[in-house]
Structures are given as C-alpha cells and as structure tokens.
C-alpha angles and dihedrals in degrees: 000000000000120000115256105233108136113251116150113209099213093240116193121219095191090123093050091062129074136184111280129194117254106287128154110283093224103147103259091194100067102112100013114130089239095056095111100057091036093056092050085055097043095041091048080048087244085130135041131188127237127256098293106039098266121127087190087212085189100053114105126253114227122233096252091055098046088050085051099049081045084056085056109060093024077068086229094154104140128104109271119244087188106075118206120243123189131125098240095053116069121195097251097054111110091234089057092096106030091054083045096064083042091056089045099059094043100249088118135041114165139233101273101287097356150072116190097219098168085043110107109245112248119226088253095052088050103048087049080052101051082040105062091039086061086045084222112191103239125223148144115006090211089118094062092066085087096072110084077211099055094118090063090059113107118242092228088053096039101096096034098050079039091055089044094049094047090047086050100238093122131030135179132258126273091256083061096259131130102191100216095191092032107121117253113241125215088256100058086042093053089040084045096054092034083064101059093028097062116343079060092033089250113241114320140199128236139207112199111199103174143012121316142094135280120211146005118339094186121108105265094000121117138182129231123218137157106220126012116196121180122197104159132053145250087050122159112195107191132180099355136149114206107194084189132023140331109215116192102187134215090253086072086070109165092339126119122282112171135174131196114187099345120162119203124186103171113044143293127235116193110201097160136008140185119244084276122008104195114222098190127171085347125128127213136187101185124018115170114183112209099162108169103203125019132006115298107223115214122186121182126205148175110007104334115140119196105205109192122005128202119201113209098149132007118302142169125221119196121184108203129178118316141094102253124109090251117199104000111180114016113185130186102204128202118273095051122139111257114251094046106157120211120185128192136195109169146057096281137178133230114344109182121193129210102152130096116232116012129126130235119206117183096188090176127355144022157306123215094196129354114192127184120189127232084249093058109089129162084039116161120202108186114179121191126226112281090024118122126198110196096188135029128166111183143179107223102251094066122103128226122177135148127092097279131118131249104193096194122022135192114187106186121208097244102253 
C-alpha cells in the first residue's frame, strides 16, 4: 500500500480528448455521478474538454490512452530502454512509447503478438493495470462473491479486480453487478485514478535528513514512492519500490546508506556513500556514481543485480555472497578526471572504457569482457593473482600488468 499523504501529480488528458463537431457546450458533466472528481480535474487543468465544451464523461476510454494516463501517475517518464513489439502497434503511433514504459515495468503484457491499443479497456483490464502499478499484493477472491456477476469474472483478472475492490479504488453497480468486460468510460478512469492520485495520496516523493528508516518493515509488504532523496546518514531503505529516481546526496558523506529489497526503476545517483553502502536483495537499472570527495563503496548481496554501472568518481564495488547477477555493465565514459580509480572484487560482466587516464584494479575475480576505445589513452589495467579477464579488446596504449591472466586479447591499432 502506498501512504496517504495528499500530493496531486498534474496529469494531462490531452490524449483523452479529441476534436468534436460543433454541439452546444453545455457541461455535460453537471449531475453525473462522477462531477466531483471531473471538476477537480478540470479546475487543476488536468482535463480539458473537447471543441465544443463536452467532456463526454460515458464514452469509453481505449486501451492506449488509459496505459498513458497510468505512465503518468506511475511518474514513468523516461525514455523506455524496453521497445514494444506487436504487430498492431507501428513505431510511429503516439501510444508506441508510452505502451513501451508500461511493458517495461511490467503493468502490460500484451495478447501474444498484439495490443490492442484502439480496443476500449474493459473494467477487468484496468483494475490488473492499476494493480500491478501499485504492485498489491493479491490474495483471497472472497470479496468478489458479492457480485451477482462473479462468474463472469475472468481467472487471470480474479485477484487483481479482488485487490482493487478490497483497497476501495473500484466498486460495483447499484444491480449488484461489476461488468468485468464492460467497457470503462472517461468518467470511471478519471474516478479510478483520482482515487490513487489524491484520495491515496498518489505516489509521493520523499526527502530523508537524518537517521531512520524508509519502507515496510513487515515481512512481504512493501511501500510504493516516486522519488526517494537521502541526505542524512545511517539511513536503511527496505522493501521499496521507487517508480523515479534514488538520490543519495553529498551530506551523507562517508555515513551509512543501506538497502534491503529495494527496487529502482529510474536512476540512482550516489552522491555520497558509507564505507561500505550494502545493495542486498535490490535491483537497479541505472546507478551513476558522482561522488565529489573521497571513494563510494558499493556491496551487493542476495540476489541484487546492478544492471548497468556509470563510473563518474572512485568507487569501489564489492560482490559479496548472494545469487544475484551483481554489477552487470560497468562503463567509464569520456570526460572523466585522469587518475579515477575503479576497483573491483567480483565476477563481473562487461566493463567499457572511454576515458583517459583512469585506473582499473581487479583485486578477485573476473571480467567477461573488458573493452577500451581508441579515445581512451593513459589506461591502466592491474589484475591481481588468481583474476581472469576473457575477453579483452584494447587500443594499444593501454597497460595491463599483475599476475593475472587475459584469455583472449585484442590489442587495436589507435585509429
């Protein structure tokens, strides 16, 4: 579950709205059951009518438009890295993006091959939607024997429209019915996200000054925010999801910053770090270190998996014991200030180098492929005994020493 603190996320329903012939604009909204949340929308300027005044609250929503408002207060707006691919959705369709973050994050999946992206979404579609947004934990249907309709609820749809039933965010009709595969109107989207962007306080960001702890410390429970910035120390974050960035600011200096299944989808900025900061049982898909003074110190553990690394100061990154893949891709771009050291302990993946200057220590361990650009010069490459390098494509300035071994070198004439 998410906190309840109000915090309202600005959504825009431009591509709700389309053009409309010339009728009366008369508000078509006064006395519908859904006023109240449309007049807060269209009084922030989070909805705008169409051409001629309507707001049209009983016309379905398609399928493409409800997944972008979702984007939206889910707070997905980076570009995706996870491209779309079914056969009823071309690259240069509006929804392509949007549809793509959705996939990324795991609120969509598709139908084998398609999307539907012009279908109306049916209640059911939408409250699995909102449900794995929210990430809710599903459990017992019981809830559902309360619709004269249950048995027309789908199996694949059962827990999720059961979670959103039991958090309050949908409810039935008034004959007892809750019309799974009915199509949702504008007006029971915008009621539905109304609900978890400001009744639930939508998906806030946080700012953590001094020592506590961030998330659920129940067993399996875990707590939903957009952004997450630390700027004191001795700070646990546990069972978190973070739909935008983790911010571990320079104030932390050499204080303790540790996470225990934390999922980040955005990126994370490390600042500053403790000596060491522990990642375990966390997942990234981004981490860029930018300490200013000193080395960050990053250990994984469990089953965290690091997937792509950028190195912007000295660091440190440790793998200790777990199961997880660890730091997967670790890249030393351009631009960086000669002398970086970067010291690894771990089986690690692919670690590219485009700076001049820094300096790479594998102290135990290995490198499945180490690759230096024709622009990096003044590289040094120092591998401890009992390190093995597979793979290493160099450009022959670079120097490599230590008694460890390279299995298979490349050495490139410097264009």
């Amino acid at each position: 579950m998410i906190g309840r603190k109000l915090v309202t996320v600005g959504l825009s329903l431009g591509l709700l709205l389309g053009s409309a012939g010339h009728m009366s604009a008369a508000a078509d909204y006064e006395g519908h059951w859904a006023q109240k949340q449309m007049s807060r929308w269209l009084e922030q300027g989070w909805l705008k009518g169409f051409a001629d005044g309507s707001v049209r609250p009983d016309q379905a929503i398609t399928r493409a438009e409800f997944i972008a408002l979702i984007n939206q207060l889910a707070g997905l707006t980076a570009e995706s890295k996870v491209k779309a691919d079914f056969s009823d959705l071309p690259k240069t369709s509006w929804a392509y993006e949007e549809i793509s973050k959705a996939l990324e994050v795991g609120i969509i999946k598709g139908y084998g091959g398609t999307i539907r992206p012009g279908d109306p979404v049916m209640r059911q579609e939408a409250a699995i939607m909102v449900s794995r947004m929210m990430y809710f934990e599903t459990g017992s249907t019981e809830v559902l024997s309360m619709f004269s309709d249950k048995d027309q609820i789908a199996g694949w749809s059962e827990a999720d429209v059961a979670a959103l039933i039991n958090d309050g965010g949908m409810k039935g009709y008034p004959d007892g019915r809750f019309a799974p595969e009915q199509a949702m109107t504008r007006a029971e989207a915008i009621a539905l996200l109304d609900y978890y962007n400001v009744t639930s306080g939508g998906l806030q960001s946080v700012t953590i000054s001094h020592s506590e702890g961030l998330g659920s410390f129940e067993p399996g429970a875990i707590k939903y925010y957009n952004n997450v910035t630390v700027s004191g120390y001795d700070v646990l974050l546990q069972n978190l999801k973070i739909f935008g960035d983790l911010v571990l600011e320079e104030g932390i200096g050499n204080g303790e910053v540790n996470l225990d299944s934390v999922e980040v989808l955005g990126k994370v900025i490390i600042q500053g770090s403790g000596d060491p900061s522990v990642l375990k049982n966390t997942t990234m898909n981004q981490v860029i270190v930018q300490k200013n003074s000193g080395t960050a110190r990053l250990v994984t553990e469990g089953t965290t998996w690091v997937k792509a690394l950028s190195v912007q100061s000295s660091v440190i990154l440790d793998e200790g014991e777990g199961t997880g893949e660890g730091f997967t891709d670790i890249d030393l771009p351009s631009g960086l200030a000669a002398g970086i050291v970067v010291t690894l302990n771990g089986n690690f993946g692919d670690v590219n180098i485009e700076a001049k200057g820094p300096v790479l220590h594998l102290q135990k361990g290995s490198i499945r492929t180490l690759k230096t650009a024709a622009s990096a010069t003044g590289v040094k490459i120092e591998l401890d005994e009992g390190t093995t390098v597979t793979q290493a494509i160099l450009n022959m300035s670079t120097k490599v020493r230590g008694a460890g071994k390279v299995q298979d070198a490349i050495v490139k004439e410097d264009e």
